[in-house]
Backbone as a ProteinNet text record, in pm:
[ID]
protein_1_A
[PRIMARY]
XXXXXXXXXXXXXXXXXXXXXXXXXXXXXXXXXXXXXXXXXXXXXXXXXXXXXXXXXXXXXXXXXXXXXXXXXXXXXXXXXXXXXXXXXXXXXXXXXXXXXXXXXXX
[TERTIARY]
13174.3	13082.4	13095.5	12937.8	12995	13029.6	13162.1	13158.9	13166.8	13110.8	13109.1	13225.5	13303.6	13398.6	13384.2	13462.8	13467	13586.7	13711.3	13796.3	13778.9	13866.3	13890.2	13727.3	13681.7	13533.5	13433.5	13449.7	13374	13256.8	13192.4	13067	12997.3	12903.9	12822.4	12774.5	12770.9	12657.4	12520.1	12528.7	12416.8	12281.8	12367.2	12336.6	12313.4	12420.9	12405.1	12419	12527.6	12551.3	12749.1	12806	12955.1	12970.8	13076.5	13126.9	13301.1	13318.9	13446	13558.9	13665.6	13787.5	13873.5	13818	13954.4	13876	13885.3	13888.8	13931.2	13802.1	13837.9	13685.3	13770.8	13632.7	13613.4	13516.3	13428.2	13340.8	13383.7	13269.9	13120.5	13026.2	12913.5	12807.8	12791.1	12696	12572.6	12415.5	12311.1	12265.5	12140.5	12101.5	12061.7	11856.5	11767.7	11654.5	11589.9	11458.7	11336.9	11210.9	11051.3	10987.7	10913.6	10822.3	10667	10660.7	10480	10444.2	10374.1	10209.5	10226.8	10213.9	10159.4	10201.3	10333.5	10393.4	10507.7	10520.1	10668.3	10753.7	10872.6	10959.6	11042.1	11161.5	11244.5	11307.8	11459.6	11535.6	11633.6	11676	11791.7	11949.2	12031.1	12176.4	12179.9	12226.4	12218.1	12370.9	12381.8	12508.7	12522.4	12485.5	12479.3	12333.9	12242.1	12103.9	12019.8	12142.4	12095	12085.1	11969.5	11929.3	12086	12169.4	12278.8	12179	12126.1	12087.6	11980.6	11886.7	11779.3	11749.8	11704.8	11648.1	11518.5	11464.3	11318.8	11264.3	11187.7	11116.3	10957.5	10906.4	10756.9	10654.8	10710.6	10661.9	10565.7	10438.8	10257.2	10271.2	10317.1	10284.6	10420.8	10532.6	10615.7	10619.1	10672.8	10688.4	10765.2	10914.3	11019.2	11097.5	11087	11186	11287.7	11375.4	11525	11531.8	11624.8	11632.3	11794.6	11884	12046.5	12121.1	12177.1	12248.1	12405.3	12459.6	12577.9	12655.8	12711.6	12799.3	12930.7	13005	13129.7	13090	13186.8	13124.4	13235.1	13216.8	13314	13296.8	13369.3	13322.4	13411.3	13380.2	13505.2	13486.7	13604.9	13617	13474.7	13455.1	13353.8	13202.1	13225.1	13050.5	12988.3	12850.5	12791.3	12762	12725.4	12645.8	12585.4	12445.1	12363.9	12278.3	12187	12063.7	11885.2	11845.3	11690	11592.1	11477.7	11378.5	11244.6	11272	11161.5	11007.4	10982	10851	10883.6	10795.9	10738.6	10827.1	10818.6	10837.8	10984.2	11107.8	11154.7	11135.6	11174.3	11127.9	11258.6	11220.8	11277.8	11319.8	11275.7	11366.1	11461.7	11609.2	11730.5	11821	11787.4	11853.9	11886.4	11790.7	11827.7	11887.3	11943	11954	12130.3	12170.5	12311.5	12391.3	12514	12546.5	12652.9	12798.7	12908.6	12945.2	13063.8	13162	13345.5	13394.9	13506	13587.8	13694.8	13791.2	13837.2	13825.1	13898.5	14035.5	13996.6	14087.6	14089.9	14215.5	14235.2	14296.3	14212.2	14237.5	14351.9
3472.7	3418.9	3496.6	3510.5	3584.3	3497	3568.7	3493.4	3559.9	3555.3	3605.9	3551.8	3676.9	3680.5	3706.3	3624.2	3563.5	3517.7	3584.4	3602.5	3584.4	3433.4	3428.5	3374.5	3341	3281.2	3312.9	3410.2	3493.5	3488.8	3527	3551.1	3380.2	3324.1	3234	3235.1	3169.3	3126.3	3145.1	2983.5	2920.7	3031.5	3093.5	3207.3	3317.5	3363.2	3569.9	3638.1	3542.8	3630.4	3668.6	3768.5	3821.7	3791.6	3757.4	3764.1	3781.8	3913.7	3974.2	3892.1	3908.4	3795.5	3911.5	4061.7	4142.4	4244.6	4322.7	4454.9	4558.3	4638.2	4758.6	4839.8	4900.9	5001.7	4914.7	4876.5	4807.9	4938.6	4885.8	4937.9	4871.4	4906.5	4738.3	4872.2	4784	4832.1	4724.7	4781.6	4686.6	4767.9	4648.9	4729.7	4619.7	4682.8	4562.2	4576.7	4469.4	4506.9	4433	4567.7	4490.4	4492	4426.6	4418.9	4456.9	4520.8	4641.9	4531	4564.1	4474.4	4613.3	4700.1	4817.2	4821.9	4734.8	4759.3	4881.9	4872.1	4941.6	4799.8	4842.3	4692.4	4799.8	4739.5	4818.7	4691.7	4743.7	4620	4655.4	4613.3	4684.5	4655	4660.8	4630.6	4633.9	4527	4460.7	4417.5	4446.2	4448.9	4378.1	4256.9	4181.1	4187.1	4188.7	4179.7	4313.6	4412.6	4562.1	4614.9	4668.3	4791	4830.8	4888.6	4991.2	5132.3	5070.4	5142.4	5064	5151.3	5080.4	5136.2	5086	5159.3	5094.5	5172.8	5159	5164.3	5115.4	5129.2	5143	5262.2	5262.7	5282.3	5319.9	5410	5244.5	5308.7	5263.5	5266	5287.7	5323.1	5308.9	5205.7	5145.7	5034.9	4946	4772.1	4796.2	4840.3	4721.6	4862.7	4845.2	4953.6	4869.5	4982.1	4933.1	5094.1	5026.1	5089.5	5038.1	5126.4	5065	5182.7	5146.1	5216.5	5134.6	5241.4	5203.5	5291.1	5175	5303.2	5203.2	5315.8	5286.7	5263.8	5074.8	5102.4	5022.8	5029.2	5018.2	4849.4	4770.6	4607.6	4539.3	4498.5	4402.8	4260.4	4185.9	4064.2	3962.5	3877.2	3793	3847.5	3991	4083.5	4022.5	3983.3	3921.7	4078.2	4062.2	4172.9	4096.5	4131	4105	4159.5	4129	4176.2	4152.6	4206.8	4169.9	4233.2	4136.7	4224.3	4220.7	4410.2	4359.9	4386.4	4497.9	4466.1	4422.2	4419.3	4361.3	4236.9	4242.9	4069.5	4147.4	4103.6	4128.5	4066.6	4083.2	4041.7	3908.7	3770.6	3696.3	3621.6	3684.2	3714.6	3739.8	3676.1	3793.6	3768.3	3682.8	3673.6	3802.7	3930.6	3999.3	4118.2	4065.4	4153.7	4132.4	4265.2	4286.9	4275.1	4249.6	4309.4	4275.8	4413	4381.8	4450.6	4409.8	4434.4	4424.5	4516.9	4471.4	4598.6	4540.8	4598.3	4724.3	4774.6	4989	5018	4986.9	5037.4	4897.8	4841.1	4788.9	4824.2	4774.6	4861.2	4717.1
8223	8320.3	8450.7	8512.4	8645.7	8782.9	8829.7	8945.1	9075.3	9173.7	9302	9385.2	9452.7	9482.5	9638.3	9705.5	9858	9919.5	9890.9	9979.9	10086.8	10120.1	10299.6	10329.3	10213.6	10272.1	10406.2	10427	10577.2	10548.1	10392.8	10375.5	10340	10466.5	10433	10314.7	10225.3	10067.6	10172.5	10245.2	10310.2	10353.9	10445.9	10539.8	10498.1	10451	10387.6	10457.7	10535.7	10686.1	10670.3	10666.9	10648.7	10847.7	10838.7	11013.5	10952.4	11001.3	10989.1	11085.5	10993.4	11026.6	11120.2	11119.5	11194.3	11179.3	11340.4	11361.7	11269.9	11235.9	11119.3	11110.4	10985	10897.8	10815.9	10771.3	10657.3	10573.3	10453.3	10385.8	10284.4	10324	10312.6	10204.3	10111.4	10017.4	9989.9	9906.9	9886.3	9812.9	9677.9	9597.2	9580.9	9598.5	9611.1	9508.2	9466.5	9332.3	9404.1	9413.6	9434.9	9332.4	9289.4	9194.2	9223.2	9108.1	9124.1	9149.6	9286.8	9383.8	9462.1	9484.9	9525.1	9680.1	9708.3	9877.6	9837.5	10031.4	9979.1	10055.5	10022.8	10054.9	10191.5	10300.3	10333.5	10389.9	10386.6	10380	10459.8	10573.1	10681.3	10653.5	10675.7	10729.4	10829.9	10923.1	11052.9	11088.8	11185.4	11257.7	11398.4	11399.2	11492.1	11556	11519.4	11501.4	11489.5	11485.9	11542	11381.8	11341.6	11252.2	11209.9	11087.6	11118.1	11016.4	10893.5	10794.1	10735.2	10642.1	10523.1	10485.2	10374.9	10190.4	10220.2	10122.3	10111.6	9929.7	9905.1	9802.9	9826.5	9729.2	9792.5	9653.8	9615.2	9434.6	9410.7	9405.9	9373.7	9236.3	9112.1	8985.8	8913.3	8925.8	8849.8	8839.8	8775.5	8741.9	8836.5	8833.1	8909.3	8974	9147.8	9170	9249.5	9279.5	9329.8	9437.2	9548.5	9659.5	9700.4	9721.2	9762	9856.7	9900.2	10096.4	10077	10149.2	10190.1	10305	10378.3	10453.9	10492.6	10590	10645.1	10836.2	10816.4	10968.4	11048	11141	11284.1	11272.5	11288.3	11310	11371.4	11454.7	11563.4	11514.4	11549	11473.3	11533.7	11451.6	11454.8	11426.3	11450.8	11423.8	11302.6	11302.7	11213.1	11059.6	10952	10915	10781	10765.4	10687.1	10666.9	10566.7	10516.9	10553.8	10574.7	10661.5	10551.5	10520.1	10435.8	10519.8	10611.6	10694.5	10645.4	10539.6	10532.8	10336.3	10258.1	10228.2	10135.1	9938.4	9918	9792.3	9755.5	9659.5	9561.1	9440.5	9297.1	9287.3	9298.3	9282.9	9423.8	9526.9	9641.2	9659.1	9676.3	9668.3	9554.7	9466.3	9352.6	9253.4	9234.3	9148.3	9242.3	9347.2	9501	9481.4	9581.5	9609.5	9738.9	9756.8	9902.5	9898.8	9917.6	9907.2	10047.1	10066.3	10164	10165.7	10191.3	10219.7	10347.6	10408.1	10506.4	10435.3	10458.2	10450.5	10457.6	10662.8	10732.3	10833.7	10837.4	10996	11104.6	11234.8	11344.8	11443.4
[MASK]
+++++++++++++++++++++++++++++++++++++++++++++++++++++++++++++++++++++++++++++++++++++++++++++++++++++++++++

């Protein structure tokens, strides 16, 4: 059975919002699915309301695409980080959707 794993419980269910327990490098990954209606989707990583990164999906002439980003980033304790789908709709909404995180390096 799968189970989603949440150490130290930082990452809201409710929300989908991670707020880091300690100063460090994080490393935050996503990997998202739109379904053919002929948009493109683009979906940010947000770092306390700020843009950090985003994927995009745009392809007019497939059923089901997928778009996924990751990086390494600077995060001081309490920094929020989450996911934003700013333009268009995902396939399921974020159920067939990703987003991991964990500490690197602590500072």
């Amino acid at each position: 059975m799968f189970q989603k794993v949440n150490i130290g419980n930082h990452f809201d269910l409710k929300t989908s919002v991670f707020q880091a327990p300690r100063r460090g490098i994080y490393s935050f990954s996503f990997h998202v699915v739109k379904v053919y209606n002929r948009q493109t989707i683009q979906v940010n990583l947000m770092q306390n309301d700020y843009p950090v990164i985003s994927a995009f999906a745009g392809d007019q002439d497939v059923t089901r695409e997928a778009a996924s980003n990751g990086v390494l980033l600077m995060v001081e304790r309490e920094d929020r980080v989450y996911l934003k789908l700013e333009r268009g709709t995902l396939m399921g909404g974020w159920k067939y959707s990703t987003f991991s995180g964990f500490l690197v390096f602590p500072l």
